[in-house]
C-alpha positions as CSV (number, residue, x, y, z in Angstrom):
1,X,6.4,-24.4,40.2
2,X,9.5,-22.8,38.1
3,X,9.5,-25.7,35.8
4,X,6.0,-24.3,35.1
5,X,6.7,-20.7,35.2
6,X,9.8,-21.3,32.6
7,X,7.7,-22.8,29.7
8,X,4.9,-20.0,30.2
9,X,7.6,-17.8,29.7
10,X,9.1,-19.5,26.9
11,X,5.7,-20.2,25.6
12,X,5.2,-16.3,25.1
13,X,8.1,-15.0,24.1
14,X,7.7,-17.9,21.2
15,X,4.6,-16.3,20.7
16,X,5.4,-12.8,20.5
17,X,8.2,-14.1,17.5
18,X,5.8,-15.6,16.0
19,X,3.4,-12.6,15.5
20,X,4.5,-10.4,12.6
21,X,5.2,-7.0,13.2
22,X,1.6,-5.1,12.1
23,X,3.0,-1.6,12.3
24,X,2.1,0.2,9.6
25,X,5.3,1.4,7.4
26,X,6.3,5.3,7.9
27,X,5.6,7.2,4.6
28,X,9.6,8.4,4.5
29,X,10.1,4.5,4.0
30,X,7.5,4.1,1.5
31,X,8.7,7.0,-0.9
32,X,12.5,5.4,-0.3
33,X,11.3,2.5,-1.4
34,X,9.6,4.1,-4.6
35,X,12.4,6.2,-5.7
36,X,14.6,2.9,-5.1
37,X,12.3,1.3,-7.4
38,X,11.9,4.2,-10.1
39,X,16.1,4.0,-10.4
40,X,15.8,0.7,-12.0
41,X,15.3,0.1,-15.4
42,X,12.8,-2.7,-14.4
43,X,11.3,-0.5,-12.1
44,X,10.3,2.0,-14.7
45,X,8.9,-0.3,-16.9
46,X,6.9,-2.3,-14.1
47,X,5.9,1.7,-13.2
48,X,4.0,2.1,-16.4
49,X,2.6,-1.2,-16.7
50,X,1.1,-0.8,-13.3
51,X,0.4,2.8,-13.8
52,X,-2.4,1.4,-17.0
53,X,-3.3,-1.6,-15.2
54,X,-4.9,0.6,-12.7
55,X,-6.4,2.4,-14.4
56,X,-8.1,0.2,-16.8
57,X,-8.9,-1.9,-13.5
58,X,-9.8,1.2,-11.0
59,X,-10.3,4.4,-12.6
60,X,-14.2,4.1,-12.4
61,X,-13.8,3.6,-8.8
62,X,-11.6,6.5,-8.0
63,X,-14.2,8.9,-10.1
64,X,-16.7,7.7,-7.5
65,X,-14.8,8.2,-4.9
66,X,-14.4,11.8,-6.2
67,X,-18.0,12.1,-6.6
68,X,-19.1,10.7,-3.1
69,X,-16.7,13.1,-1.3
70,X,-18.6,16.2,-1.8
71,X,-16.1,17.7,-4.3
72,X,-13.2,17.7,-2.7
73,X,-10.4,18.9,-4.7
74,X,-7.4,17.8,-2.6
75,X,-4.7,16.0,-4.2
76,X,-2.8,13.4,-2.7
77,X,-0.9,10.7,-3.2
78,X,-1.2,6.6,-2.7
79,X,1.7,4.6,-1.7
80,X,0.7,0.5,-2.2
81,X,3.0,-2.2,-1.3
82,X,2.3,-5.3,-3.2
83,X,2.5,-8.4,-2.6
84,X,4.5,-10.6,-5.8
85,X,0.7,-11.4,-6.8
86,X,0.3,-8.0,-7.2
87,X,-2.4,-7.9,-4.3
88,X,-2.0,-4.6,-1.8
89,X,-0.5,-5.7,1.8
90,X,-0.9,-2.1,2.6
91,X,-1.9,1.6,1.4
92,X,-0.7,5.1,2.3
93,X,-2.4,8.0,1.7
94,X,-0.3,11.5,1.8
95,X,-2.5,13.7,3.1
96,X,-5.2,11.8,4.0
97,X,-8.0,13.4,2.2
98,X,-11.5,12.4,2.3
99,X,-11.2,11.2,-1.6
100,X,-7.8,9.3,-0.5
101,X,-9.5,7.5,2.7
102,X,-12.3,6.2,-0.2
103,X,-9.9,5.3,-2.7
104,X,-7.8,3.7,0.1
105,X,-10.7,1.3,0.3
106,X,-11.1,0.4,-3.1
107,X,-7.3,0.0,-3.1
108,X,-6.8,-2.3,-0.1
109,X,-8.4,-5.4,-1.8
110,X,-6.9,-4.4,-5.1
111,X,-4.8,-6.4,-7.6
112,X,-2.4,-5.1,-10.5
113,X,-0.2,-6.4,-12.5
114,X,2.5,-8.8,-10.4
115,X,5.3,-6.5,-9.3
116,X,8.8,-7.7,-9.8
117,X,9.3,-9.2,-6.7
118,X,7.1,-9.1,-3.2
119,X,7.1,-6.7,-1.2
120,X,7.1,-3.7,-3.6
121,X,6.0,-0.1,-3.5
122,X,4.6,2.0,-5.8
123,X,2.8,5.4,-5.5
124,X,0.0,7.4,-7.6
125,X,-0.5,10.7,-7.4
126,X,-4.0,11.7,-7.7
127,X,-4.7,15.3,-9.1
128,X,-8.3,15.6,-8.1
129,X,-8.3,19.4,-9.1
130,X,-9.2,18.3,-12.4
């Protein structure tokens, strides 16, 4: 009976290494990240590129976001890790704001301009006073 109760315990703990880590990242890491990013010379430049890419790609969506949230003139900001496809992995909203939790949608099966590596954040403020 050990024998058996070693491997199921084995067994598990390979499993529970196995398993990535889905906790969500805390928004102090995020901005970190960001202003780690922004200090770069390739960061800047990937910032701006990005910065049209969405919205050339997004910007009708985020007006109907606006629209569908019953005027709502909160403004927030959106911190998206990319993956090195430039495919969101994950999508922060400070505040959460009933425009943000709409654009967080439209944002989570996004894909902008490939990032310089995996793994990178970037954030948007969104004004929505205006």
């Amino acid at each position: 009976m050990k024998p058996i109760c070693l491997f199921v315990f084995v067994l598990l703990i390979g499993i529970a290494l196995a398993v990535p880590d889905d906790k969500p990242t805390s928004l102090s890491d995020a901005q970190a990240a960001i202003d780690a990013n922004l200090r770069t010379t390739e960061g800047k430049a990937y910032d701006e590129q990005m910065g049209n890419d969405l919205m050339q790609k997004y910007l009708d969506n985020l007006r109907q976001c606006k629209r569908t949230a019953g005027g709502s003139q909160e403004s927030f900001w959106i911190l998206i890790k990319l993956d090195k496809d430039g495919s969101a992995k994950e999508v922060l909203l400070h505040p959460v704001t009933k425009v943000g939790n709409c654009d967080r949608e439209a944002l989570s099966k996004a894909k902008l301009v490939p990032p310089p590596r995996g793994d990178y954040w970037v954030g948007i403020y969104l004004n929505t006073g205006h």
